[in-house]
N, C-alpha and C positions, 0 to 999 in steps of 0.2 A: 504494500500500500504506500503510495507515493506522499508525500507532505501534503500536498493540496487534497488529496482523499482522505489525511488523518483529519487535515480542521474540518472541512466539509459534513464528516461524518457526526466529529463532536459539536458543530454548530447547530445542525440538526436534533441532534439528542437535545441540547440544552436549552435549544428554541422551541423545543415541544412539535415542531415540524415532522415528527418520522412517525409520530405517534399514529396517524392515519392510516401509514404504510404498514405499521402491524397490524391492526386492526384488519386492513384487507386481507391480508397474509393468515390470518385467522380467521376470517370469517369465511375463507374458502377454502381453509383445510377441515373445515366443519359444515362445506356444503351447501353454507349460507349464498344468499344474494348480499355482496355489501352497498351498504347506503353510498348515497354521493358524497364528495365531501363537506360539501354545502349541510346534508340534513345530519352527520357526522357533529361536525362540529357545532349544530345548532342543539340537539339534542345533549351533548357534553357539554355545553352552556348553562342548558335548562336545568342537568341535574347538579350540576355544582353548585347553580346559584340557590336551589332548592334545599340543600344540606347545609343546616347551619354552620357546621364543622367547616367547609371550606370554604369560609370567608363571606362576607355579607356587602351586598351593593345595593344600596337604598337608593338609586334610581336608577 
């Protein structure tokens, strides 16, 4: 793995960016239809902001 693939890869990790890509990678090693990323991320929105444990945004 060349330097520009080591940051690349840890930019992604740290940007929360790759998280989708396992998501897909899991939902069709289980056969699943995966969501878009659109309703992906919309639906990851809906339940964090729903759990008070992970942070609270009053508007």
């Amino acid at each position: 793995m060349t330097r520009l693939q080591q940051v690349r890869y840890w930019w992604r990790e740290l940007s929360g960016e790759s998280v989708y890509d396992r998501y897909v990678a899991h939902a069709r090693t289980h056969g699943e239809v995966p969501k878009s990323r659109r309703e992906f991320y919309r639906d990851r929105t809906d339940a964090r902001e729903a759990d008070p444990r992970e942070g609270f945004r009053c508007c």
